[in-house]
N, C-alpha and C positions, 0 to 999 in steps of 0.2 A: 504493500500500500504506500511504502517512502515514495513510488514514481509518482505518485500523484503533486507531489511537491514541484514535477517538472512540469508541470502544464502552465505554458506559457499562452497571451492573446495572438488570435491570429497575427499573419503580417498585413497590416493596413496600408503601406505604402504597394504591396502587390493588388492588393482589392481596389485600391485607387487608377492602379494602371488597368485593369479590369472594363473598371469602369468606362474610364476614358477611352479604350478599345471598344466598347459598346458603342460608345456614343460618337464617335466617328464612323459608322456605318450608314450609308445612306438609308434610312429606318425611320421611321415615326422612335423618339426616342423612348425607351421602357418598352419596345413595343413586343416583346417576348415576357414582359412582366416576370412573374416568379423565376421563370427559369434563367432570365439574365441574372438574374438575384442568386442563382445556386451557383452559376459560373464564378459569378464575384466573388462567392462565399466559398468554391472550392481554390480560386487562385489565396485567398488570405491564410486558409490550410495548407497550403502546400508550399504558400512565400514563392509562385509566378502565375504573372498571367499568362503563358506557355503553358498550357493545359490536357495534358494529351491522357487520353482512361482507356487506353488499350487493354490492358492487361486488368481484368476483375473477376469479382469474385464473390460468390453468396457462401455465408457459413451458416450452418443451422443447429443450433442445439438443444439436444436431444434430452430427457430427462422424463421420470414419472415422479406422480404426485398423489401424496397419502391420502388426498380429499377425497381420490375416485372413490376410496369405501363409503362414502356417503350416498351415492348414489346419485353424483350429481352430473355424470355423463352416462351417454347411450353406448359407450362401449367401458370395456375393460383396459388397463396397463397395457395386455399384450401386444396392442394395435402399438403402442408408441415402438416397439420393438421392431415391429412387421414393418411400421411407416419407414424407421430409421434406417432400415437396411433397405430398402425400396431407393430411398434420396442417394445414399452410399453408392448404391448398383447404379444407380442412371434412369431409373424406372418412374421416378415419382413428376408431379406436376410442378416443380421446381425446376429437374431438370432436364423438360421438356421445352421453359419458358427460357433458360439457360442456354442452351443451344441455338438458340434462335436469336440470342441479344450475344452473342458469343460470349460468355462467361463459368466458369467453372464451381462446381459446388462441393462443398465439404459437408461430410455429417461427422458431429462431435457428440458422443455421448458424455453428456456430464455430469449423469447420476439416473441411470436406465436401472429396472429391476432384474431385468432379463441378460446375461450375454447372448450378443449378436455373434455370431457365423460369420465373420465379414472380412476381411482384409482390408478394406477400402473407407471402413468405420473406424474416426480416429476417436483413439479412447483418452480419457482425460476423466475417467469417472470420478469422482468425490467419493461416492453413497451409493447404496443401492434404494437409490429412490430417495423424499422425505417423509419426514411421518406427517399424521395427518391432522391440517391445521386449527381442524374442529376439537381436535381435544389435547392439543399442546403444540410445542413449536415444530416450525419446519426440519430447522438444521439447527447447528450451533454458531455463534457468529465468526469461528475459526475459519469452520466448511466454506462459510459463505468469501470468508478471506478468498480460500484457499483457491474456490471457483473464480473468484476474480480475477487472481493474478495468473491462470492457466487463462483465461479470455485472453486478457493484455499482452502472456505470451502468445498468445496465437495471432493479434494483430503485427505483434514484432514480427514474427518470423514471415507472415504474410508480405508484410512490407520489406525485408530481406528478399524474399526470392521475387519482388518486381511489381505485386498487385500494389495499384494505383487509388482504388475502391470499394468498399468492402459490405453486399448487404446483408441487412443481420436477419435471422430468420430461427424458427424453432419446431418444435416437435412435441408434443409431450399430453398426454391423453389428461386432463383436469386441469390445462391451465388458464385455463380465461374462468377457472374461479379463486385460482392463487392472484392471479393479474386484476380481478376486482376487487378482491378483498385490499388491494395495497391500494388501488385505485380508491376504493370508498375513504381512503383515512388519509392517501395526500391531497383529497381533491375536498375532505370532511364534510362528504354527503352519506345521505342513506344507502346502504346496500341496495335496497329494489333500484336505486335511480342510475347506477350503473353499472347494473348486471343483465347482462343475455343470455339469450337462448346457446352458445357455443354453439355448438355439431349439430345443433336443432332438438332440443328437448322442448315436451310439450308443457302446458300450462304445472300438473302436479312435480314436473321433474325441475322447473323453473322456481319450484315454493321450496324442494327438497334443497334446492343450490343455495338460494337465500337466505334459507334457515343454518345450513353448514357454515353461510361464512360468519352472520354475524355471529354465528358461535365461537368461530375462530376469533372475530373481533374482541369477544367479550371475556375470552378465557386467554387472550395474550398480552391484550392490551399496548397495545403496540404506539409507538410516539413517533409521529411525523417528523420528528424535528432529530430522529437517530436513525436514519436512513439504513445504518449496518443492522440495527435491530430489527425495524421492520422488517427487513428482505428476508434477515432468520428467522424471524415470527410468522411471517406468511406468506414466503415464498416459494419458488422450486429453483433447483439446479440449473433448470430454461433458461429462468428469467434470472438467474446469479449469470448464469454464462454471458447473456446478452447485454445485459450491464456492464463487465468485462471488456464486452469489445468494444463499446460507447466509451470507457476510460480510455481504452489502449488506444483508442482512433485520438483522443484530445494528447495524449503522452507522447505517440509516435508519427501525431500530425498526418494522418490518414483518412478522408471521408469515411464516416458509417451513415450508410442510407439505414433509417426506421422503416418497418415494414408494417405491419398494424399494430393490432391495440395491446398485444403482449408486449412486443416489443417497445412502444411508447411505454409502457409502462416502465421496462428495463430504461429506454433512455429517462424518463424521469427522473428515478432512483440515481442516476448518474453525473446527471445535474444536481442533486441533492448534495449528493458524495464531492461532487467537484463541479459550483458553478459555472467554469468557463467550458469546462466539458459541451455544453448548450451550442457553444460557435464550430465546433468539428462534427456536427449532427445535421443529414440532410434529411428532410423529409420530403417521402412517397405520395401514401394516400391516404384518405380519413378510414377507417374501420369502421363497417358496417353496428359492431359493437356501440352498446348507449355510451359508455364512453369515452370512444376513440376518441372526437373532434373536442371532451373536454380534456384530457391528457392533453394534445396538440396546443392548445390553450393554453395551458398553465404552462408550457414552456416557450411559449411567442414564437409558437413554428407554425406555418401555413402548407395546407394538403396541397401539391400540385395536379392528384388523382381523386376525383369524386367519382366511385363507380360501385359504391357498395359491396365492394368485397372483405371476405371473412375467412377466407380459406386457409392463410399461414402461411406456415415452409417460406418465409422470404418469395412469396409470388406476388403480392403487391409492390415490395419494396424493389424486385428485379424487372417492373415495369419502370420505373425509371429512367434506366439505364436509356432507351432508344429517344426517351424524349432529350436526355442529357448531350446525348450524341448528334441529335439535330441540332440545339442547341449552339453544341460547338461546331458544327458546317456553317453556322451562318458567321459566330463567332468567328470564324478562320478565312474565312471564305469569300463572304461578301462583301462587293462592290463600296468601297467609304465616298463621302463627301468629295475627298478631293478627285479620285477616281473620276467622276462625272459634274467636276467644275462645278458644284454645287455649294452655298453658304451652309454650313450646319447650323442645326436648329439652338435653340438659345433652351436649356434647360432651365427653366425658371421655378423647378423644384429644390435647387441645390440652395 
């Protein structure tokens, strides 16, 4: 956790030249709106506005969660086992969407009940799973260390062998009710107001989630304001993982794209832990989840993807990637003021 003492503010003199690249484009100025904004924001993490995301990457972490015995999904643990080897092999809807935005996927189990069969499954376990948060803590806040700084190595070494972007992604059968229960206590609303259906449970399976968490809330008691406690009081291994890689992205000056509402939850927590953490964080798309768009909110991030997705695995967050890459075609590419003898426009927002 001492890395965290390195987290330095982007570089503001590369975002300025960014800028000024932008707006020397013969363009209606702003006229790519959020996504000039992301470009900006990746040249200030990276300290250029020479911008090149060849090389990327979704990592997904893997993890079960002691709530399932509550009843509060339609499947059992085994699925998160089945899923993870599926994402590992090449087989899942991650890395269907990966292939096609050319980027490569890792699956990292960080605290799975099951061993996988896998070769290609990087193991990083903690735990065999957490306990369950209805009737005491997740983890210990060691574990929860412990999965950080295994995330943060994984950003290092990513950034070592060349990946320029990194999006975060998860696995894990019960976790959009570990990811509400933190949600309801950093955002200090009711449980019902944002908690969903997950995987699709019906109306009595939606009373049985409800009922689990605020139990969890009320037998752990958890404090907003102790960011390593909460995560050990009601989190999972997922959501420690992807937390991890939102530090290592601010430590080792690497874009992490957020992918939905688990994830926002992990970038949250991360921001907590280390406020500047918030400027090396790109955000995707809103979560169809009730409280995706308010997670988004409490960190002063805007969805660039409104399409009601819930699926996971980093599939919303690896639709970015092609809008990023248009993005930089014009960035790189287009025609500027001087080009076609024209006055540039007078920004009269600056």
């Amino acid at each position: 956790m001492n890395r965290l003492n390195r987290i330095t503010p982007p570089d503001r003199s590369a975002e300025k030249r960014a800028g000024e690249k932008w707006n020397s484009i013969a363009k209606p100025l702003h006229g790519l709106g959020l996504m000039e904004e992301q470009i900006i924001k990746i040249a200030g993490i990276t300290g250029s506005e020479s911008i090149v995301l060849d090389k990327r990457c979704a990592v997904i972490m893997c993890a079960d969660n002691g709530i399932v015995c509550e009843g509060v999904t339609q499947s059992d643990s085994s699925v998160t086992a089945a899923a993870a080897k599926a994402i590992a092999e090449g087989t899942s809807s991650i890395n269907c969407l990966a292939r096609v935005f050319d980027a490569d996927v890792f699956a990292v189990d960080m605290g799975m009940c099951s061993d996988v069969r896998c070769e290609k499954l990087i193991s990083r376990r903690i735990a065999d799973g957490t306990g369950n948060i209805a009737a005491g803590r997740a983890m210990s806040v060691s574990q929860v260390e412990r999965a950080l700084s295994a995330a943060m190595d994984i950003v290092r070494d990513l950034k070592g062998d060349g990946y320029k972007i990194i999006v975060s992604g998860e696995m894990g059968i019960g976790n959009t009710s570990t990811a509400s229960a933190i949600a309801s206590v950093l955002l200090d609303l009711p449980v019902q107001s944002v908690t969903g259906r997950g995987a699709g449970l019906d109306d009595e399976g939606l009373r049985r989630k409800c009922n689990a968490i605020n139990r969890a809330i009320e037998i752990n008691k958890p404090d907003r304001s102790e960011p390593l406690e909460l995560l050990a009081k009601l989190g999972g291994y997922d959501i420690a993982g992807m937390t991890g890689l939102f530090l290592g992205g601010a430590v080792y000056r690497v874009p992490i794209v957020i992918d939905g509402f688990i994830s926002a939850v992990s970038a949250a927590l991360a921001v907590q832990l280390a406020p500047l953490a918030g400027e090396y964080i790109l955000c995707s798309h809103v979560s169809k989840e009730p409280a995706g768009k308010m997670i988004l909110d409490l960190m002063g991030l805007k969805p660039i993807i409104t399409a009601e997705m819930h699926l996971g695995e980093g599939t919303g967050g690896i639709m970015l990637l092609p809008l990023l890459d248009g993005a930089l075609s014009v960035y790189d590419n287009a025609h500027r003021f001087e080009d076609m003898n024209m006055e540039r426009y007078v920004d009269f927002n600056c």
